[in-house]
N, C-alpha and C positions, 0 to 999 in steps of 0.2 A: 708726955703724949698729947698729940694735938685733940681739942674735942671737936670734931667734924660735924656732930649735930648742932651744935651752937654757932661753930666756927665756919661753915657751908653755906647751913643753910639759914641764918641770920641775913643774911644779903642777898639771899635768894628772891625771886619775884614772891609772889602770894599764890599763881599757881603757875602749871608747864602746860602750853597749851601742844597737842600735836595733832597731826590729821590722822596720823596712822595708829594701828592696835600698838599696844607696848604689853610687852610680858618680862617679866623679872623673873629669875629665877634661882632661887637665894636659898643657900646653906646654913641651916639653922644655929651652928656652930660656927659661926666663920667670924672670926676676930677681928680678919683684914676690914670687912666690910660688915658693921653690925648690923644682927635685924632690924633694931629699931631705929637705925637711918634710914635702911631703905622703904623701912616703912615708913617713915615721915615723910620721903623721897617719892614716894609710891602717891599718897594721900595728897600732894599736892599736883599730880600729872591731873589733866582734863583732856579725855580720849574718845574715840567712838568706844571705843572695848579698852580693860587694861585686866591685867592679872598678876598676881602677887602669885606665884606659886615653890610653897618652902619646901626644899630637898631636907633630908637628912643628910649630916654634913659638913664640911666647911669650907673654905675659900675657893675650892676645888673640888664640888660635893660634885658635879656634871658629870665631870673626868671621873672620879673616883665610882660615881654611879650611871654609866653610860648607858643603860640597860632602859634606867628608869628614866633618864631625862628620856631619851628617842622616844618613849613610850608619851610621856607629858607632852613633847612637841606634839607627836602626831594626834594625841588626843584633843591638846587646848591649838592650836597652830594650824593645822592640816586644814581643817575646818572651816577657818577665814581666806585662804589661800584663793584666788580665780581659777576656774577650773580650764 
């Protein structure tokens, strides 16, 4: 198994700079993609806004919980949007 947190983000800069909000939203469960990369992943973004926000879940907790993501978009998402 490759380890992607050592193996990634080893060579990674020190941080991600973006102009834009970033939102994550990660299946707490999700094997493909482990929480605690993305939260190292996370930790090194520098944003106006950023949000980590965890589904219950896994790789495909969005699809699986479409109810709940729509609801987190329009909660965390909507909000930054130009009117």
């Amino acid at each position: 198994m490759i380890d992607f947190l050592h193996g990634v983000l080893s060579w990674a800069l020190p941080f991600v700079l973006l102009i834009t909000p970033v939102f994550f939203f990660q299946g707490t469960a999700d094997d493909v993609t482990p929480t605690a990369l993305v939260k190292g992943y996370f930790r090194k973004i520098r944003s106006p806004h950023k949000e980590l926000v965890l589904l219950r879940g896994g790789h495909l907790a969005v699809m699986a919980f479409p109810q709940r993501f729509l609801g987190e978009l329009r909660r965390r998402v909507r909000g930054l949007a130009p009117s």
